[in-house]
C-alpha positions as CSV (number, residue, x, y, z in Angstrom):
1,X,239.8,112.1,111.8
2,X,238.1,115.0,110.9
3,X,239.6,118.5,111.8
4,X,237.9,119.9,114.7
5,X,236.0,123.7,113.7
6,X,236.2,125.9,116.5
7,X,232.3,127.1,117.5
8,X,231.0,128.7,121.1
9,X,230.1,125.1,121.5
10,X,233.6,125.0,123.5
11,X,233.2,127.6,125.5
12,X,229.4,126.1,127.0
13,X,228.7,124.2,129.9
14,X,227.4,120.7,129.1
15,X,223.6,121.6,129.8
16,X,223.9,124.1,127.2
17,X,225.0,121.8,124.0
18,X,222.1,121.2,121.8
19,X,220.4,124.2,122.2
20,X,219.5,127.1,120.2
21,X,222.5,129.5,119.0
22,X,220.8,132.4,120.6
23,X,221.0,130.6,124.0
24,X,224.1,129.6,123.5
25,X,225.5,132.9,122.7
26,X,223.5,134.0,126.1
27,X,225.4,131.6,128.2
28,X,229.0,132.6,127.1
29,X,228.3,136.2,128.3
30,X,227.2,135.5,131.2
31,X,230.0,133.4,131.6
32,X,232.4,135.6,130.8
33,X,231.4,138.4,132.8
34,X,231.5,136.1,135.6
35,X,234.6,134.9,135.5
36,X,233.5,131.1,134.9
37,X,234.7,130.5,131.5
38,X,236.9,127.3,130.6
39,X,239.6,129.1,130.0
40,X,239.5,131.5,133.3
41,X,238.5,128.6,135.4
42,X,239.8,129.2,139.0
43,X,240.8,125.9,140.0
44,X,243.9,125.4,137.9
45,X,246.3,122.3,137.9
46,X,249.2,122.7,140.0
47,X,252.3,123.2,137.2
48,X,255.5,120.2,137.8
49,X,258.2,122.3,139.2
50,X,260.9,123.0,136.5
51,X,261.8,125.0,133.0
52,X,259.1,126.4,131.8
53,X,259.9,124.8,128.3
54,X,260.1,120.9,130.0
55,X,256.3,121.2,130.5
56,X,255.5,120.8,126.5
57,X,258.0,118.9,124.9
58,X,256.0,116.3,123.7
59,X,253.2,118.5,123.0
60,X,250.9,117.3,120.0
61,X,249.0,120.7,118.7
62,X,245.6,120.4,117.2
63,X,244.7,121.0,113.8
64,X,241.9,123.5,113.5
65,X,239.9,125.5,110.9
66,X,239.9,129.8,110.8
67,X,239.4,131.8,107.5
68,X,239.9,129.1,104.9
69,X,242.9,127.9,106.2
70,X,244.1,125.0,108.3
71,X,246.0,125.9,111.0
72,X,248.2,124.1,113.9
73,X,248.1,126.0,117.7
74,X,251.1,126.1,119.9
75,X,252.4,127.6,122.5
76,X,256.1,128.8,122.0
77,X,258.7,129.8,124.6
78,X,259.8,133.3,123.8
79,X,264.5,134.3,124.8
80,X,262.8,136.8,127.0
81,X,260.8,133.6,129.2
82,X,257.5,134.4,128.5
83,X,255.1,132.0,126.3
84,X,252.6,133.3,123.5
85,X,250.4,130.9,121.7
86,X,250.5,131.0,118.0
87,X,248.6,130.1,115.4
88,X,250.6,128.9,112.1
89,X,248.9,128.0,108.7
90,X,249.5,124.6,107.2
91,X,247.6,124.8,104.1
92,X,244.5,126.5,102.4
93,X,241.0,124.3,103.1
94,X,240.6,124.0,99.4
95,X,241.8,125.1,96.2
96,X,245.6,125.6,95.0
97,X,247.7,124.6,97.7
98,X,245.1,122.2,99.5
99,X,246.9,118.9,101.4
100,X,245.1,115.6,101.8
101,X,244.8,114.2,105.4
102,X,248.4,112.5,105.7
103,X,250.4,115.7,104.2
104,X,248.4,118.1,106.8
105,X,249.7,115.9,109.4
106,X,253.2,115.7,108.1
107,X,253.2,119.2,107.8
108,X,252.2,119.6,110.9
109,X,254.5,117.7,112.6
110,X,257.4,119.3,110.7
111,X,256.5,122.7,112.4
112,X,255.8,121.1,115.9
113,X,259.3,119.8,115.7
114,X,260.6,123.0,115.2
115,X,259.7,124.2,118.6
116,X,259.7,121.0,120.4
117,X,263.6,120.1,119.3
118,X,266.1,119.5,121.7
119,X,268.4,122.2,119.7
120,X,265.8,125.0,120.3
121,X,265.1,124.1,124.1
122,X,268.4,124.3,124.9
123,X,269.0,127.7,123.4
124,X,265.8,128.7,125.4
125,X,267.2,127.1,128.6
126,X,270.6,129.2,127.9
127,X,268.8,132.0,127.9
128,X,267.4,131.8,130.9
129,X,269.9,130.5,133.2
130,X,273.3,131.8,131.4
131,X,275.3,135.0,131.4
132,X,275.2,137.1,128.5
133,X,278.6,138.2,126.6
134,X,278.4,141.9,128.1
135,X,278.2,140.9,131.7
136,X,280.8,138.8,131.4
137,X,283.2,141.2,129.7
138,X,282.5,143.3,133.0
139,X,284.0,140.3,134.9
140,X,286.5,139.9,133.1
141,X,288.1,143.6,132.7
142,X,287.8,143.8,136.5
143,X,289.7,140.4,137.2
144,X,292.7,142.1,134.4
145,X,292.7,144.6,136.8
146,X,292.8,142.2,139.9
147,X,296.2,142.9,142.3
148,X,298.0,139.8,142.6
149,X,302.1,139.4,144.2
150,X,304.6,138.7,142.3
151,X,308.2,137.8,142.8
152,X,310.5,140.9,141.4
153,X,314.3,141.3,141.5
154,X,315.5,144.2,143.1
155,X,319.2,145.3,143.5
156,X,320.0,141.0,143.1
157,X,317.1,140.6,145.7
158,X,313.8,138.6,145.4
159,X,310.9,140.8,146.7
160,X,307.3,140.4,146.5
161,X,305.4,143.0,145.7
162,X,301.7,143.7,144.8
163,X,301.2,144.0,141.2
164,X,298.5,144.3,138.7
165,X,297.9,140.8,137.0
166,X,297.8,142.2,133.5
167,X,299.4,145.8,132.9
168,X,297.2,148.9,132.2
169,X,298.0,149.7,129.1
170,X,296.5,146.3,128.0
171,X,293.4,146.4,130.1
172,X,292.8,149.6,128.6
173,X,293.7,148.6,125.1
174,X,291.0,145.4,126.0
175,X,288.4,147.4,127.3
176,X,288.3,149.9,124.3
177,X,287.8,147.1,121.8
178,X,284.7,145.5,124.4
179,X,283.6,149.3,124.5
180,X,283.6,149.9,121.1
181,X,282.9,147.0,119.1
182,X,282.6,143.8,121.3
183,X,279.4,144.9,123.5
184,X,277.8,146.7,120.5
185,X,277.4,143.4,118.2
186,X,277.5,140.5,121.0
187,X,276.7,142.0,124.9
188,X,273.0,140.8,124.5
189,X,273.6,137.0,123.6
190,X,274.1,135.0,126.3
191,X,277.9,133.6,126.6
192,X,277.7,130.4,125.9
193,X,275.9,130.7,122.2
194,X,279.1,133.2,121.3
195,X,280.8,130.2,119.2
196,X,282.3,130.1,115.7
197,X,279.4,131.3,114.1
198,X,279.1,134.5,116.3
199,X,283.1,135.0,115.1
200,X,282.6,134.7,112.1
201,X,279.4,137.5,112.0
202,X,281.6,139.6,114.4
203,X,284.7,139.2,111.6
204,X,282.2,140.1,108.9
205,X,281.0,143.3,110.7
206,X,284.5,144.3,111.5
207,X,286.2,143.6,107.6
208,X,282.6,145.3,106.0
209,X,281.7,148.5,108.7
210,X,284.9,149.3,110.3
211,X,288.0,149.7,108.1
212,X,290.2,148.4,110.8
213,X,293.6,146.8,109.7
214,X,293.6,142.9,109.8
215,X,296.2,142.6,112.9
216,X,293.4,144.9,115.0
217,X,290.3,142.7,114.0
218,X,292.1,139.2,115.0
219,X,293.4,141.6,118.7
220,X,289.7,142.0,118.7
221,X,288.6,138.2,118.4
222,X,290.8,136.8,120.7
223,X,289.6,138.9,122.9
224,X,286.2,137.4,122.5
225,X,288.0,134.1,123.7
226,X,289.8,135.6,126.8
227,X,286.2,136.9,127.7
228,X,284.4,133.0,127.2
229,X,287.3,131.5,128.9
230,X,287.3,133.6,131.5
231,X,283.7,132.4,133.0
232,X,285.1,129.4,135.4
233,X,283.7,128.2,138.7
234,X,284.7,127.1,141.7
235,X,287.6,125.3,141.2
236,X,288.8,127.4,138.3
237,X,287.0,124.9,135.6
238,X,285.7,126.9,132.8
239,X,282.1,126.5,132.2
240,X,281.6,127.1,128.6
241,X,284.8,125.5,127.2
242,X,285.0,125.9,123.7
243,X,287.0,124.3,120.0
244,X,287.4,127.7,118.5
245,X,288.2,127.4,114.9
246,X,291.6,129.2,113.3
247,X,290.1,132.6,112.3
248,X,291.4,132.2,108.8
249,X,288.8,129.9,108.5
250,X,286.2,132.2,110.0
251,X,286.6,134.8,107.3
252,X,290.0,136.6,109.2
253,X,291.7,138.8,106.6
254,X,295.8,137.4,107.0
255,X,298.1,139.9,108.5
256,X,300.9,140.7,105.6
257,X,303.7,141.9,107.7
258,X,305.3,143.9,104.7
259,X,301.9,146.2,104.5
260,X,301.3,147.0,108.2
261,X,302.1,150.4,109.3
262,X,305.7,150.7,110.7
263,X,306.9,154.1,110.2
264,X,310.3,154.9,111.3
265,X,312.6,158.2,110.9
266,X,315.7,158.7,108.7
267,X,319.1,160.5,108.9
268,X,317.8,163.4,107.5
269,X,314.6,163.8,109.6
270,X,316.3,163.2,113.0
271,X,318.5,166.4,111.6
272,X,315.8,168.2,111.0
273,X,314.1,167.7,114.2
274,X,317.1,168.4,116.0
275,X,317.3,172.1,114.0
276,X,313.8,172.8,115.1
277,X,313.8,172.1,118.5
278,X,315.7,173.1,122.0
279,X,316.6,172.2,125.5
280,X,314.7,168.8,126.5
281,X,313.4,167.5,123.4
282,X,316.1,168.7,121.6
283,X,318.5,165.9,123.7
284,X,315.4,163.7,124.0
285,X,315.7,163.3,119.9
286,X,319.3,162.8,120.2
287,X,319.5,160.3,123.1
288,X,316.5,158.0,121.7
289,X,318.3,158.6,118.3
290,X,321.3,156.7,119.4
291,X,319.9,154.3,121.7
292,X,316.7,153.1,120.6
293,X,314.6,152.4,123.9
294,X,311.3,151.2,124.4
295,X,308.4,154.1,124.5
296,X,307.8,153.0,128.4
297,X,311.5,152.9,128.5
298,X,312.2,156.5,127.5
299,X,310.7,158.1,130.4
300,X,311.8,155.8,133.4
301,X,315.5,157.1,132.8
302,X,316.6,157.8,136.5
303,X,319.6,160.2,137.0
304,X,321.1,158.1,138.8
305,X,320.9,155.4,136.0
306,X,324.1,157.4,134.0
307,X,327.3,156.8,135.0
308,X,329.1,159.2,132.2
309,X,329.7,156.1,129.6
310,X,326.3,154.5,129.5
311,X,322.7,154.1,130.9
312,X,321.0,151.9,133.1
313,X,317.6,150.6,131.5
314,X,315.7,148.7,134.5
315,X,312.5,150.3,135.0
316,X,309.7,152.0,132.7
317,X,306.8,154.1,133.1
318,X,303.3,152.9,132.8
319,X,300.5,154.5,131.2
320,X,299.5,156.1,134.7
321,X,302.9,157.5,134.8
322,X,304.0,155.7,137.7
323,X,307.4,153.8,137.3
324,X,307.2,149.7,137.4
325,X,310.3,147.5,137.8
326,X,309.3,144.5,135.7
327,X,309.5,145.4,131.9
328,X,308.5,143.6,128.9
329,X,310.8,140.9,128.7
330,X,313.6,139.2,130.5
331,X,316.4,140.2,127.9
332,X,314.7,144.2,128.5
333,X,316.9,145.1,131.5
334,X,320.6,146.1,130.2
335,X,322.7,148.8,130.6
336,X,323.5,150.8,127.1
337,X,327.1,152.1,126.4
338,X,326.7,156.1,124.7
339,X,328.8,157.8,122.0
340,X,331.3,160.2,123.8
341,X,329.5,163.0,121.4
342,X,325.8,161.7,123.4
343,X,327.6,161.7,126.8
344,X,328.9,165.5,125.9
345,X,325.4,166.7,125.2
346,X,323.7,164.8,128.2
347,X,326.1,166.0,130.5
348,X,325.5,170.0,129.1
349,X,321.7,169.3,129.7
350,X,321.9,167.7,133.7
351,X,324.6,170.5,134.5
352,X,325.5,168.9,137.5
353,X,321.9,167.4,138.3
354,X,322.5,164.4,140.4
355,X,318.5,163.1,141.4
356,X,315.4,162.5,140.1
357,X,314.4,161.7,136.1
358,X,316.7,162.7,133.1
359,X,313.1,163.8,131.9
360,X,311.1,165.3,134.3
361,X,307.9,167.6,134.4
362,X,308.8,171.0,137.2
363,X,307.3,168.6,140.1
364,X,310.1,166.3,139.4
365,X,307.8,163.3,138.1
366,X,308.2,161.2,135.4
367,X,306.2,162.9,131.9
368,X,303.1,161.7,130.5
369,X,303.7,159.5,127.3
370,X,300.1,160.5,125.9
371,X,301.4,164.5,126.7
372,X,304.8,164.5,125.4
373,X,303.8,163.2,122.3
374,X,300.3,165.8,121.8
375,X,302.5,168.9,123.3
376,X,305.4,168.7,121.8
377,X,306.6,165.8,119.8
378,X,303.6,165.8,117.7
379,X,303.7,169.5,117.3
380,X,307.7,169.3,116.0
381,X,306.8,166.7,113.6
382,X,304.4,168.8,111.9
383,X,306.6,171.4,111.9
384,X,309.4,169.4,110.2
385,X,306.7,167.9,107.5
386,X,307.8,164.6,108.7
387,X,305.2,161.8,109.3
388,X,303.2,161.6,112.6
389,X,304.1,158.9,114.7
390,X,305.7,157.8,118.0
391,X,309.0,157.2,120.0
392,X,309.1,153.9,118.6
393,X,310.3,155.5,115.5
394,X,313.8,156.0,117.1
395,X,313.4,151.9,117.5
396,X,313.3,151.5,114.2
397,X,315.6,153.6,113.2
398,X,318.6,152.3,115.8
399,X,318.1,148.9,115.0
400,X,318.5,149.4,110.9
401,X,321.1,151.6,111.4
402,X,323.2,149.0,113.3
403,X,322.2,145.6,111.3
404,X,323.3,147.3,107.9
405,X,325.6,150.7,108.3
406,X,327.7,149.2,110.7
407,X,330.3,146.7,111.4
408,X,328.6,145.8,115.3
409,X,328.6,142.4,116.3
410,X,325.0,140.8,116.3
411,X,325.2,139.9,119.5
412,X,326.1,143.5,121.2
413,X,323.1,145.4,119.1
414,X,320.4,142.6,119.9
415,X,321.7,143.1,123.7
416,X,321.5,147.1,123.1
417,X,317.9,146.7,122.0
418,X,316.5,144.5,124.6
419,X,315.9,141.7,121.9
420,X,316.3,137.9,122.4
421,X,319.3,136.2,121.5
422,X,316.8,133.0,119.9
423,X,317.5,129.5,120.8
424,X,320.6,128.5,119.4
425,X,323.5,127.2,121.8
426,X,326.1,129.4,120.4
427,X,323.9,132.9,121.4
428,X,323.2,131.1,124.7
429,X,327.0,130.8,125.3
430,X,327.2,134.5,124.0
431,X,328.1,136.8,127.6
432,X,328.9,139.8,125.7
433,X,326.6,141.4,127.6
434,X,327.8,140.8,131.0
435,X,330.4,143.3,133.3
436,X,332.8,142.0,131.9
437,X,332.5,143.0,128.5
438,X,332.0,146.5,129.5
439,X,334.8,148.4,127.6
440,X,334.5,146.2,124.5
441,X,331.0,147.2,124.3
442,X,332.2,151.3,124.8
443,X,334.4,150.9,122.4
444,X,332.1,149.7,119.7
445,X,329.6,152.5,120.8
446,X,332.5,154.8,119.4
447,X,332.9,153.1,116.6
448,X,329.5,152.2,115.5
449,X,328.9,156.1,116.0
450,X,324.7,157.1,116.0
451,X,324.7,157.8,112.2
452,X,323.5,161.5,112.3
453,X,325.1,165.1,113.0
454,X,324.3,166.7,116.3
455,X,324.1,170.6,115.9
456,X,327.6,172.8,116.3
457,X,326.4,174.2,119.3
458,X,323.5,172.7,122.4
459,X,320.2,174.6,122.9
460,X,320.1,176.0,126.8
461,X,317.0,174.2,128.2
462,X,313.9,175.9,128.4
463,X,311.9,175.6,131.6
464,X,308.4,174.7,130.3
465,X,305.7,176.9,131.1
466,X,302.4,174.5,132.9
467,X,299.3,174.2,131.0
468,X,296.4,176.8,130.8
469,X,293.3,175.1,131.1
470,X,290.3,177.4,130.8
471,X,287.4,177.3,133.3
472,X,284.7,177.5,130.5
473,X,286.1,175.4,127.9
474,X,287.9,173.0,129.7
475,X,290.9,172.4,127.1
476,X,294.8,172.7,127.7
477,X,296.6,174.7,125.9
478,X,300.8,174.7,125.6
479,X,301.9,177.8,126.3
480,X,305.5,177.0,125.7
481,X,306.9,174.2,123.3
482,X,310.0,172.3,125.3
């Protein structure tokens, strides 16, 4: 069969073949300007209801002949769902290149598969009917944010009370990274063609364009499976359930535990900061110094959680400085015996205070973590030459100092900290942390001491001045370091 050459021929009524080409040429104009052409004909077929894309699977393109080449038409289905016909070159009509009969038509089959394949359907179907990654994400930050009751103990007492299902701080740590680099590279591909090869594109991006550390680029991809998880129906079923592959094998750098930043302070620096500062952060540096808490468990230190020998740890502040009564573990609430020389110092700086916060803004509210640390603890850092970091340095710092400069008994430091006593028997027999172990656990606190020297004489408290904040520029200023 003979490839068909395309001629006005197709475009005349059947009264019209075998004449002249001038009258030929006369009859398409007039057709066209009336509307009556083959192609604009008014009476149309009435389409099968369905995808678009199910009407031409087994469609069988014709092989045609335009500027010295042989060509194949068909119609392809576009990820926005429209269709545009296209016309693709097999081979040249003669010359270099040229294919007999059989190789046209294998040739041309080869490109009609490409668009009539099952594979290339379905990604056009997903396209039309799925949700794409960004949408989804939405979703998904709003149900992290989604108030659920939970079960709390309070004074020995079960109470329910409404709580956020995942904490702030996290949602806001997830949303940054969907902000930032999720939405960017993936929030226009629909969700359920974000697979293994998506991760591993997203990985390359992140290890070539970013400079991020390895631990914050595998944060960031499993985000990208809490988000494809997350689309469920009905009955909780998800509906895109995926094999992820381990994201070492995806190109994921490996996190060395030895080279990720974990800064910490020593002897000498907690000295120094205690020199160059007074009144509130002046015992704040002390206190944390000895005790190591938690960051959220720094400012949710009640008054009435001191009782002269020790402090009461059952409560932090979140990142919208409100307290909350369920911390990060189960081993986090315990009460932490103080050095008589701490005790001395804290007692100097509540002078008789009996309510509200140990640290406390003038309205009597718990501080902001985010302004302590820009204000003033930042600020002393720099003035000390000493590293810029958090409260979690004072972490650091307890916990070394007790495991190696001390004679304390494991299980009384990892009940100080917070930490978990692991799974062996003996440790799960181990009650040193109960009332009844109270004054063994003072008298260790003496012992063990907080292994730096407190000034000769306490700093009177400065009130704190509020912060300026400038009609035209907007920015706070610190009048008065604490």
């Amino acid at each position: 069969m003979s490839p068909r050459r395309i001629t006005a021929v197709d475009n005349a009524t059947p009264e019209l073949v075998g004449t002249n080409q001038e009258q030929i040429d006369r009859a398409d104009s007039a057709a066209r300007s009336e509307g009556q052409s083959r192609d604009n004909d008014p009476v149309k077929r009435q389409r099968r209801r369905g995808y678009k894309v199910m009407s031409r699977r087994c469609q069988n393109a014709s092989e045609i002949v335009v500027g010295g080449f042989y060509r194949v038409r068909v119609r392809v289905d576009n990820e926005d769902g429209t269709r545009t016909q296209k016309s693709i070159a097999i081979c040249p009509v003669s010359g270099p290149g040229s294919l007999n009969r059989r190789e046209r038509e294998r040739k041309r089959q080869e490109i009609l598969s490409r668009y009539n394949s099952s594979g290339y359907l379905t990604k056009i179907i997903d396209t039309f009917d799925g949700l794409t990654f960004e949408q989804q994400s939405k979703t998904f930050i709003a149900g992290c944010r989604k108030m659920i009751t939970k079960n709390i103990m309070i004074n020995g007492v079960k109470t329910k009370l409404q709580k956020q299902k995942i904490k702030e701080v996290t949602v806001r740590t997830w949303e940054g990274f969907v902000l930032n680099h999720l939405n960017p590279f993936l929030g226009k591909r629909p969700l359920k063609q974000v697979g293994n090869g998506a991760m591993e594109e997203l990985i390359d991006h992140l290890n070539n364009e970013t400079g991020l550390s390895p631990s914050s680029i595998r944060s960031i991809c499993n985000v990208v499976k809490l988000i494809r998880a997350s689309a469920v129906n009905e009955d909780k079923e998800e509906l895109y359930a995926y094999q992820w592959k381990p994201l070492v094998e995806l190109g994921a750098p490996e996190v060395n535990k030895r080279e990720q930043r974990t800064p910490t302070f020593t002897r000498e620096e907690i000295e120094t900061m205690l020199q160059n500062s007074t009144g509130m952060l002046q015992v704040m540096v002390a206190l944390f110094g000895a005790t190591g808490p938690r960051k959220s468990e720094c400012l949710g230190l009640e008054v009435a959680h001191y009782d002269g020998h020790s402090i009461l740890i059952e409560q932090s502040i979140t990142i919208t400085s409100t307290p909350d009564d369920e911390l990060k573990t189960e081993y986090a609430p315990r009460r932490v015996e103080l050095h008589p020389h701490i005790c001395a110092w804290l007692d100097k700086y509540l002078n008789g205070r009996t309510t509200g916060y140990i640290f406390q803004n003038r309205k009597g509210k718990p501080l902001s973590y985010s302004n302590l640390l820009k204000r003033y603890f930042h600020p002393l850092l720099l003035k000390c030459g000493i590293e810029k970091q958090g409260l979690h340095g004072f972490r650091r710092y307890r916990d070394t100092y007790l495991r190696n400069r001390t004679n304390c008994p494991e299980g009384v430091y990892k009940f100080w900290l917070g930490h978990s006593t692991g799974g062996d028997m003996s440790e799960h027999y181990d009650k040193v942390g109960s009332d009844k172990e109270t004054q063994f656990r003072r008298d260790v606190a003496a012992s063990a001491g907080y292994g730096f020297t407190l000034p000769e004489q306490y700093c009177e408290s400065i009130v704190p001045r509020k912060a300026i904040c400038s009609k035209q520029s907007k920015v706070a200023v610190a009048v008065e370091v604490l």
